[in-house]
N, C-alpha and C positions, 0 to 999 in steps of 0.2 A: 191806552189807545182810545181813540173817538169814540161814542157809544154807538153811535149809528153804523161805524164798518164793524166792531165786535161783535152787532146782531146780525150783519150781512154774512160773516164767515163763519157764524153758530149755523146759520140759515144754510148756505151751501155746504158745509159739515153733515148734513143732517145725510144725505144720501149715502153715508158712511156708517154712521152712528145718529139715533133718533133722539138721545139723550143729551146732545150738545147745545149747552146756552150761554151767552156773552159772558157769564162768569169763570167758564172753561178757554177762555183765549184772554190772549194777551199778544197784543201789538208792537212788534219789534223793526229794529231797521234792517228791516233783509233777512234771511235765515241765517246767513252767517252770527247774525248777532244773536237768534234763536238758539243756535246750537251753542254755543259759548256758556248761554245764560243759564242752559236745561247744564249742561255736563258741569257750571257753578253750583247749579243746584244741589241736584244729585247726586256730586264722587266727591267723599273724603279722602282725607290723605292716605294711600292704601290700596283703597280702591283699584278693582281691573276694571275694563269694559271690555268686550270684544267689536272689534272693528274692521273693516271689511281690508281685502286686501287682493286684486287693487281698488281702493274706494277714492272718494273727493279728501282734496290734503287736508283740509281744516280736523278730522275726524282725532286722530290722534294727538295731533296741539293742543287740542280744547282737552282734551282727556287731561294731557299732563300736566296744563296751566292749572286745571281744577286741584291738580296732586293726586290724580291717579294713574295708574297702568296704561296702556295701551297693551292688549294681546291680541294680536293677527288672526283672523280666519279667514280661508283661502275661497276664493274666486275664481274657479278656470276656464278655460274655452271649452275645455273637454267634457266640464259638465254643465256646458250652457250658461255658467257665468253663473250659478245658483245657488246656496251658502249648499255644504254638506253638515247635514241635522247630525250624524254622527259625531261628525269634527266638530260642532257645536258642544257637545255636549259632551265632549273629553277636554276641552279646553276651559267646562268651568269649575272653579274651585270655590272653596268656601269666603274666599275674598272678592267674586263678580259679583259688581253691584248691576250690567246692564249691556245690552247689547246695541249696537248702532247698528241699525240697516238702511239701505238706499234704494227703491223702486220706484219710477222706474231710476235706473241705474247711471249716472255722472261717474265712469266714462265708458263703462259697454253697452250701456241701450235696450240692457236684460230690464224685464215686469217679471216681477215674482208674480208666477199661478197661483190660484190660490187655494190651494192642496200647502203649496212651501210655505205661503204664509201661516196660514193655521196649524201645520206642523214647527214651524218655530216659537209662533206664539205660545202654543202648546206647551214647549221645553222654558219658555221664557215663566209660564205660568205654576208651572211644576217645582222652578226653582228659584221663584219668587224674586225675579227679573223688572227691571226697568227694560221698556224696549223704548230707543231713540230712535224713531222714523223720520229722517229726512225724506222728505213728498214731493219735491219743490216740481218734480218733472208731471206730476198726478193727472194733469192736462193732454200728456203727451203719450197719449196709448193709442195703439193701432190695430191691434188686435183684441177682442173681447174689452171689458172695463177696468179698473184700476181695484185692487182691491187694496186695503190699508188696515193694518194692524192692528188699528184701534175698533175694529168688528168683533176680533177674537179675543185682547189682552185689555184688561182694566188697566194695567201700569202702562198705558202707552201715551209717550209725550210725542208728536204730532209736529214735526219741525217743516215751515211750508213758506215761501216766499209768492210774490207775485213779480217778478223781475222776470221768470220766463214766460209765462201766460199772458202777460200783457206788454211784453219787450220795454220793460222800464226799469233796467238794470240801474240804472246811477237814480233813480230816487228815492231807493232802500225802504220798501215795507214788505214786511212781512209778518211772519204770527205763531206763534206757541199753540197747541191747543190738546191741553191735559184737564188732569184734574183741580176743583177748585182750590185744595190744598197748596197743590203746587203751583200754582196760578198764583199765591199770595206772596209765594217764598219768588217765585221767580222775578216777581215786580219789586221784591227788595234788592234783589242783586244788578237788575236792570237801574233800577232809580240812581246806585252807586257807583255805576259805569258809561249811564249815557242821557238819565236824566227820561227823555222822550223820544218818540220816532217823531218823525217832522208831520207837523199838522197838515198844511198844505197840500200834501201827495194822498195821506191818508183822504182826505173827501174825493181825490182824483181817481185812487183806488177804490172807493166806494162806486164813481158813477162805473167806473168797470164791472161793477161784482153785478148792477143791476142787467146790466145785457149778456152777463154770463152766458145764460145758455144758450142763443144760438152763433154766439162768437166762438164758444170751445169745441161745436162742430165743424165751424171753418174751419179754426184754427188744425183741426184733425188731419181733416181730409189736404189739407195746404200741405203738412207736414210729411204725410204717410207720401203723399205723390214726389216727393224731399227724398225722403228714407228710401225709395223705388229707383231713383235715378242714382244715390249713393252704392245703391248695393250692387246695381247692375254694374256700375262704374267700375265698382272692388272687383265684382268677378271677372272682368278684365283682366287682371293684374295677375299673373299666376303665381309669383311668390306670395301674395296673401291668400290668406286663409281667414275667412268672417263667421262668426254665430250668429245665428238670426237676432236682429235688430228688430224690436218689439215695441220699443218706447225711448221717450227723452228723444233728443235729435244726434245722436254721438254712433260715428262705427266705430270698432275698436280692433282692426285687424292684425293677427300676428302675419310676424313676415318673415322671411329662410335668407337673408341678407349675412348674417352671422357680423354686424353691424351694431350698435350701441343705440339706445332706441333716439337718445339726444343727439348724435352724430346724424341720423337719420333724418332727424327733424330738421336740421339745421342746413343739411344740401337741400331738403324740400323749399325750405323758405329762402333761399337762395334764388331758385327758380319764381319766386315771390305768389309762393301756397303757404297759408301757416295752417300747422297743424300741433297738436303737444305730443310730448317723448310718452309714451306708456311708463317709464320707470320713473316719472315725476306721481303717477299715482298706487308705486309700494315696487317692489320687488316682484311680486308676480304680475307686473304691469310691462316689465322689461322683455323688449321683441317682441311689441305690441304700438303701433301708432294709434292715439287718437282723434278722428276726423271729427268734424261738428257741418252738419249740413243745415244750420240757419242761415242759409244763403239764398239766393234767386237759384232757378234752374237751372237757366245759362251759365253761373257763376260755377253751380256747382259741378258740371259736366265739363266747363273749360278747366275747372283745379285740379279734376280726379286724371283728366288725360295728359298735363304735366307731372302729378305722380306717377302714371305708370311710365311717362319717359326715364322720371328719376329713377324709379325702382330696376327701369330694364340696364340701367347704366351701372350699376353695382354689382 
């Protein structure tokens, strides 16, 4: 990556961790290629990881492609969408090399507190764990600030894009940011799959990173007034049921339709709302829609009151 954004995202790192410097990052194209590159890294063949469920789909591909496990750890509405340290911690065995997690949360909208962070990290450190934090949402908190794993856990690799923070999804940067170690090994496995992130975006991302701070309060308060008009919308609907929406821009309502969550999806988008099936992100994602409110206001309040036409019609 460019020297000059490595030192801008050690630079805004720091409000995290104060020990972060351009040798701890590595410039990727998007975080999907970050998580690819950490989970090549990191799992041999054998290998479990624990992975969220329901979490973002890349999570357990990359596990496998690496040639290792995928083992489930459950997600529910019932307990706020927030991993159970228990079930953590009967699920690993002497073959977990690592845990993925997701805050804020791609597709329930959950911010780990940070009691749950430090109690995982805790277990992650106890049983000499990788933790894979995808961050990518870190921008997108509405309540209190973002806390990130890498405060509590040395082993923590730091999976982060700028595709939602600066809505520049199709020009793929994003960034690693671990240890220098792994920083070496990661730029090997990058070199043999992609070569470079594209130069051009990266200086584009850079004039971004320098107005950072008062863009990522806009961008807050734009959001949260988003997330307020979603949520009212949902509690309209009486067959949903919603957890508080905290972060990221995603509600994730279960719904009493006794319906197929992709059948669901597919009369909504009929009425020409899209929205994604919850059982496209795990088994315990099923009887669950996922709404995304990066839309205008108006857009979003005219989509939610054709869901609740659909939903009353089932």
């Amino acid at each position: 990556g460019v020297k000059e954004l490595r030192e801008a995202i050690a630079k805004s790192l720091k409000r995290f961790r104060n020990d972060v410097a351009l040798e701890n990052i590595i410039v990727t194209a998007g975080a999907t290629e970050g998580m690819m590159i950490a989970c090549s890294t990191i799992v041999d063949k054998g290998d479990e990881v624990l992975v969220p469920n329901p979490g973002f789909i890349v999570y357990g591909p990359d596990v496998s492609l690496a040639g290792g496990t995928p083992v489930e750890y459950s997600l529910r509405q019932e307990n706020g969408f927030l991993p159970d340290i228990e079930e953590i911690k009967s699920l690993i065995t002497p073959r977990t090399k690592a845990v993925i997690v997701n805050t804020p949360s791609n597709p329930t909208g959950t911010v780990f507190p940070k009691d749950s962070v430090k109690a995982l990290a805790d277990v992650a450190t106890d049983k000499d764990l990788y933790i894979l934090s995808d961050e990518v949402y870190h921008n997108f908190v509405y309540e209190g600030e973002h806390c990130s794993f890498a405060r509590f856990h040395d082993d923590t690799i730091i999976v982060d894009s700028f595709s939602k923070t600066f809505a520049a999804t199709g020009w793929r940067i994003g960034y690693v940011a671990t240890s220098k170690e792994i920083v070496q090994q990661l730029s090997k496995v990058q070199y043999y799959t992609l070569a470079c992130p594209p130069t051009a975006t990266q200086y584009a991302i850079l004039e971004g990173l320098r107005m950072e701070g008062p863009y990522r309060k806009h961008l807050r308060e734009l959001f949260r007034k988003r997330r307020d008009i979603a949520m009212r919308k949902m509690a309209e609907i009486p067959t949903f049921t919603t957890a508080p929406v905290t972060g990221a821009f995603y509600v994730f309502p279960k719904y009493s339709q006794g319906i197929e969550s992709e059948e669901f999806a597919m009369r909504i988008l009929k009425r020409g709302v899209i929205c994604a099936p919850g059982g496209a992100f795990g088994s315990l994602g099923e009887g669950h829609l996922r709404f995304s409110y990066a839309n205008s206001e108006e857009n979003i309040e005219r989509g939610l009151e054709i869901v609740k036409e659909v939903a009353a019609s089932i």
